[in-house]
C-alpha positions in Angstrom: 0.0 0.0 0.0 2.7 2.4 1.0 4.1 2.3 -2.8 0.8 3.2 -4.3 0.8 5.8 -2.4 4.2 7.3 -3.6 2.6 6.1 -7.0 0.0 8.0 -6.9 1.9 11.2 -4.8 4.6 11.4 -8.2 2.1 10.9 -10.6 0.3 13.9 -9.3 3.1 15.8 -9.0 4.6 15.2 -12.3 1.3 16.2 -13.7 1.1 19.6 -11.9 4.9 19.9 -12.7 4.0 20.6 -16.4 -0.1 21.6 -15.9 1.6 25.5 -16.0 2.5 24.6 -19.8 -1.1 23.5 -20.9 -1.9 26.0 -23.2 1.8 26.3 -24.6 2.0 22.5 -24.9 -1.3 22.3 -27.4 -0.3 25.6 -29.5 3.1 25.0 -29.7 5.3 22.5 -31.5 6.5 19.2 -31.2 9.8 20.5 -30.2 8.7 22.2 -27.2 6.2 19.3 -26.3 9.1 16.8 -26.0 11.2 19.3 -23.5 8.8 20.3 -21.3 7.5 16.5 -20.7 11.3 15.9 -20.3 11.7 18.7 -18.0 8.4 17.4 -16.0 10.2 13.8 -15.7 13.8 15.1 -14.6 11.9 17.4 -11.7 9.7 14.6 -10.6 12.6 12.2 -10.6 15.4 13.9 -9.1 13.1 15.4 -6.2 11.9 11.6 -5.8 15.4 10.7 -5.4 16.8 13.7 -3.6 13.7 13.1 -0.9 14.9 9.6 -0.4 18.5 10.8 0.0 17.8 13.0 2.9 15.5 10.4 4.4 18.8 8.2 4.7 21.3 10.8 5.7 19.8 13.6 7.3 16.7 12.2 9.0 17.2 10.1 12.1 15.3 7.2 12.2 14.2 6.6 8.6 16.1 5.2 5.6 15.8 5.9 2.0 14.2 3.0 0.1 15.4 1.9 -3.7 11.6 0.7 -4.3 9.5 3.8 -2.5 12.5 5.8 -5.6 11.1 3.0 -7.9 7.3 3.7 -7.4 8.3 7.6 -7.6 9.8 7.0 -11.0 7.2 4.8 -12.1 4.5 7.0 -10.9 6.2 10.3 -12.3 5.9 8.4 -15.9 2.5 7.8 -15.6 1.7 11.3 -14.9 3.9 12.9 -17.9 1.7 10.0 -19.6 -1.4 11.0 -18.6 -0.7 14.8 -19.1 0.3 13.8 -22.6 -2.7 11.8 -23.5 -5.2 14.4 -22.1 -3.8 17.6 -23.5 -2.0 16.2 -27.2 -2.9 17.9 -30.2 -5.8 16.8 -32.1 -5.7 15.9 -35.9 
C-alpha cells in the first residue's frame, strides 16, 4: 500500500509539474512538447530521489528505500503520460 501511495503522490506531482505549460504544450510544436515533458520527468525524478537521500542521511530514524524511488519513478511516468494523452494535439 505504501508504494501506491508514492505512485499515486509522483504521478500527481509530475502532472502539476507541467499543468503551468497546458496551453503552450497544445499551441506549440513538437519540439517544445518533447522538453517540457522531459523537463516534468527530470523534476519529478530527481526530487523523488533527492527526498529519499535526505531520508537516509539527514533524517534520524528513517532510511531511503530503492523501491518507494522505484514507485516515484514509475508513478512520475505515468503522470507525464497522462498529461500527454489528455492535452495532445488533435488531428
Amino acid at each position: 500500500m505504501d508504494k501506491v501511495v508514492h505512485l499515486l503522490m509522483y504521478a500527481t506531482f509530475a502532472f502539476l509539474c507541467i499543468w503551468g505549460y497546458r496551453r503552450q504544450f497544445v499551441e506549440n510544436g513538437e519540439a517544445y512538447r518533447k522538453k517540457a515533458l522531459m523537463l516534468a520527468l527530470v523534476i519529478s525524478i530527481a526530487y523523488g530521489g533527492l527526498t529519499e537521500l535526505m531520508q537516509e542521511f539527514l533524517v534520524p530514524k528513517r532510511t531511503g528505500d530503492w523501491f518507494d524511488f522505484l514507485a516515484d519513478s514509475i508513478g512520475t511516468g505515468i503522470g507525464v503520460l497522462v498529461f500527454h494523452l489528455f492535452f495532445r494535439r488533435k488531428k
